[in-house]
C-alpha positions in Angstrom: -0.7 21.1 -9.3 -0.9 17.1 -8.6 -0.7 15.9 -5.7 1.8 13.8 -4.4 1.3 10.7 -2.4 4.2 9.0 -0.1 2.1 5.9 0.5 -1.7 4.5 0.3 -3.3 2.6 3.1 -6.1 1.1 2.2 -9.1 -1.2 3.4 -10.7 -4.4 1.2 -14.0 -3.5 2.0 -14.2 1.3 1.5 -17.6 2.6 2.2 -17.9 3.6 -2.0 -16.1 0.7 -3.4 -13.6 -2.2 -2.7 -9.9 -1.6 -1.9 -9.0 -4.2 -4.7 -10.1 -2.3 -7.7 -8.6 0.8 -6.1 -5.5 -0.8 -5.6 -5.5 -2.1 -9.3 -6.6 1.5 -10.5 -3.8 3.3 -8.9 -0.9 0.3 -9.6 -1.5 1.1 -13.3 -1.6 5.4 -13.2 1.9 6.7 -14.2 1.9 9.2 -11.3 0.5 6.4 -8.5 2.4 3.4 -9.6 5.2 3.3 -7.4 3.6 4.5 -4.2 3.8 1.5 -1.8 0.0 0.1 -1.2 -0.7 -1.6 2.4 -3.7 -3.0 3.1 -5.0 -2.4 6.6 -8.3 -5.1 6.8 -10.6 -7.2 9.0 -10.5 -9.7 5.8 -7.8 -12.3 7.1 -8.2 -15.2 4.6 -4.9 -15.9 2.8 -6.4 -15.7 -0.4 -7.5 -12.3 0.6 -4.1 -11.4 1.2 -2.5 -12.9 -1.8 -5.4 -11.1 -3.9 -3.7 -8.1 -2.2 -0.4 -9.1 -3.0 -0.9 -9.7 -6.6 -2.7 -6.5 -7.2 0.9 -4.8 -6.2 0.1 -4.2 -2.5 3.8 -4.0 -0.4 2.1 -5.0 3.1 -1.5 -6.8 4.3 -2.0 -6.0 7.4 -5.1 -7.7 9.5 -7.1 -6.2 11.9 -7.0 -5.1 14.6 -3.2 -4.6 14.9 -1.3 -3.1 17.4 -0.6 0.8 16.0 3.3 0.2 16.6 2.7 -1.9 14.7 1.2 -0.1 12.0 3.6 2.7 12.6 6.9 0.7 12.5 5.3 -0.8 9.0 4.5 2.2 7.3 7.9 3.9 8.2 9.8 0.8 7.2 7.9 1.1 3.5 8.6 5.1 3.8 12.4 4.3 4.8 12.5 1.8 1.3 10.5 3.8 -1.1 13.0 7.0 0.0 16.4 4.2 -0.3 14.8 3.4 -4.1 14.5 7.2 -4.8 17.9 8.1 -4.0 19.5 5.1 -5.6 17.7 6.2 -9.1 18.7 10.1 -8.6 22.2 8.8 -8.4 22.7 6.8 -11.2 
């Protein structure tokens, strides 16, 4: 049995590695590639974002946010990743 992900949130800076190369890592697995990637990080540079961005991430969020804001952000990249999956099961 594999696992099955709906969506990764993920820091820059993880206490075992850095959220970039984890990000790259799952972009380019078969079975994690089209799980939506937010970054959640204190890093607020722009070119920390647009590393994130590039890498495949859908959102960077900096911190601290508000968590309706997090919420309404992860269910708006749940809401599009289930609108994808039930365009491609219909045609």
């Amino acid at each position: 049995d594999q696992a099955e992900y709906d969506l990764f949130l993920l820091d820059v800076t993880l206490p075992d590695g850095d959220g970039y190369q984890l990000c790259a890592q799952l972009k380019a697995m078969a079975r994690t590639k089209d799980v939506p990637i937010i970054f959640l990080s204190a890093k607020k540079e722009v070119s920390d974002k647009v590393i994130g961005f590039s890498l495949g991430a859908e959102d960077y969020i900096v911190k601290p946010c508000a968590p309706l804001e997090l919420k309404a952000r992860v269910d708006s990249k749940l809401r599009s990743r289930a609108k994808k999956e039930s365009l491609s099961f219909q045609g």
